[in-house]
C-alpha positions, 0 to 999 in steps of 0.5 A: 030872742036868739034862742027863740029863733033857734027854737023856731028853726028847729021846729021848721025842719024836723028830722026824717021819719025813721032816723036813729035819735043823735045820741043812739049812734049804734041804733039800726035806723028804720031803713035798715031795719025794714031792709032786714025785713024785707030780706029775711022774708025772702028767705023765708019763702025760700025755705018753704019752697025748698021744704016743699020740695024736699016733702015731694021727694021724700016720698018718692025716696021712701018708696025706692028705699022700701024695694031697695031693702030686699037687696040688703036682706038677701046679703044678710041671708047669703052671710048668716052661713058664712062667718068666719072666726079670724075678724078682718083687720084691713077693712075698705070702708065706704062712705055714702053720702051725698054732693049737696048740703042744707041737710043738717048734720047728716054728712058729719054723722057718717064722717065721724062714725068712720073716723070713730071706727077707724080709732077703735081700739076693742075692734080695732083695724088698720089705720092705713085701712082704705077710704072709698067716699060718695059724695063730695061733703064727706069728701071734704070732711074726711080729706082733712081728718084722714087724708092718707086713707083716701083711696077713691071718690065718686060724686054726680051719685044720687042726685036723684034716686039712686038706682042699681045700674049707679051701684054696680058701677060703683062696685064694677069701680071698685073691684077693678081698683086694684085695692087691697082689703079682707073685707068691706064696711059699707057706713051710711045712714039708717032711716029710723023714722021721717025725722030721726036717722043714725050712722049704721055700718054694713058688712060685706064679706070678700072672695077669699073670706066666702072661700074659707068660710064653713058654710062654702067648704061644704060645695064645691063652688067653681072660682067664677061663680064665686067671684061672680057672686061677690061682686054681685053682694057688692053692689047690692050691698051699694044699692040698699045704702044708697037708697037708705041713705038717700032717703035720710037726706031727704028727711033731714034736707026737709026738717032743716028748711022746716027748722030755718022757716020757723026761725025766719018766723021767729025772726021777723016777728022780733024785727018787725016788734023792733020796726014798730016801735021805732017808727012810734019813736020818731012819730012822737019825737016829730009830735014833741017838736011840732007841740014845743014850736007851737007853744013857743010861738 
């Protein structure tokens, strides 16, 4: 008789729709499991639109880096003439890279390249060899592997496309720094295609470098209009990496949300298959109870 009651008890007060079973205390309960729903769906319309955005960008980014590369092949044909035979060793290397992150591994690319370049034992450099860095990610990168090379930072560069008038203050800064270096090593990233990019280095060549070299001895060249035109390849140097590297940023910003919206899709398939399943769970559970009631009475 006791048991029946007890039976009858039970029957009366089922458990709540979506309550993990007593002996599964690690179980996710439905509640839990539809918050995470919920959740990553949300992230997943996020990395759409921000994928969106980036594919806009990325057009117009390719565009400027388009017109931009005729400044970085017009220094290539200004230093085809003038290569000297001692390498420089004290090199200033600048690093281009942005202030924003969810681009995947693009910063870390040109930080080790540089760390790599400096390590370099056949070509090798100065250790104490300067660091001049755009952006704040490789910033943060560079100050804890090279914190003592660190000479300049720049950032609130790029955030749209960059344009010339941003390289030559750049450069207007760096010459006015007072560092000295025998040449400049310009590392930023190469656009190969819309979904691949790799760390390239480009060298510019100072003052006392033109002066020496075989093709300059040939004229005879006032001192201003050398200096003037140093300074010049300077900044178009700049300017041809930041626009190129601009436009990797953009690519790799939008792969990355491409990559992060495939997974949110993986993972809401898996949760909602999770969802599903627990929800038949605790309908045939309640099934059961209410049969076994019924058949007690």
């Amino acid at each position: 008789m006791l048991a029946r009651r007890s039976l009858l008890r039970a029957a009366s007060q089922p458990s709540p729709l979506g309550a993990a079973p007593t002996n599964a205390r690690n179980m996710a309960t439905l509640r839990e499991i539809e918050m995470r729903l919920k959740s990553v769906r949300n992230i997943e319309k996020i990395t759409k639109s921000m994928k969106m955005i980036a594919s806009t960008k990325l057009a117009k980014a390719q565009r400027a880096m388009t017109n931009g590369k005729e400044y970085g092949v017009a220094n290539s044909e200004v230093f085809q003439n003038t290569s000297v035979d001692n390498p420089a060793k004290h090199k200033l290397f600048i690093v281009i890279s942005s202030d924003k992150g969810l681009c995947g591994g693009i910063h870390s690319s040109v930080s080790k390249f540089t760390r790599r370049a400096i390590a370099d034992k056949e070509n090798p450099v100065d250790s104490d060899s300067p660091i001049m860095i755009i952006g704040d990610k490789s910033k943060a990168q560079l100050s804890r592997a090279l914190p003592k090379n660190l000479a300049m930072t720049f950032n609130q560069i790029g955030r749209d496309i960059p344009t010339f008038a941003d390289a030559a203050g750049v450069a207007d800064l760096i010459v006015k720094s007072g560092i000295k270096y025998d040449s400049v090593a310009i590392v930023y990233n190469k656009f190969v295609s819309s979904i691949s990019y790799e760390p390239a280095v480009m060298e510019v060549q100072t003052e006392d470098m033109l002066k020496e070299s075989p093709g300059f001895k040939a004229y005879e060249m006032e001192e201003e209009a050398t200096k003037d035109l140093t300074e010049f390849t300077l900044a178009n140097a700049i300017f041809a990496a930041l626009v190129e590297a601009h436009a990797c940023e953009q690519s790799a910003r939008r792969n990355a949300m491409d990559n992060a919206s495939k997974n949110a899709g993986d993972m809401i398939s898996t949760l909602q298959m999770q969802y599903n399943r627990g929800r038949q769970a605790a309908i045939t559970n309640e099934l059961v109870d209410i049969i076994t009631g019924a058949s007690a009475l």
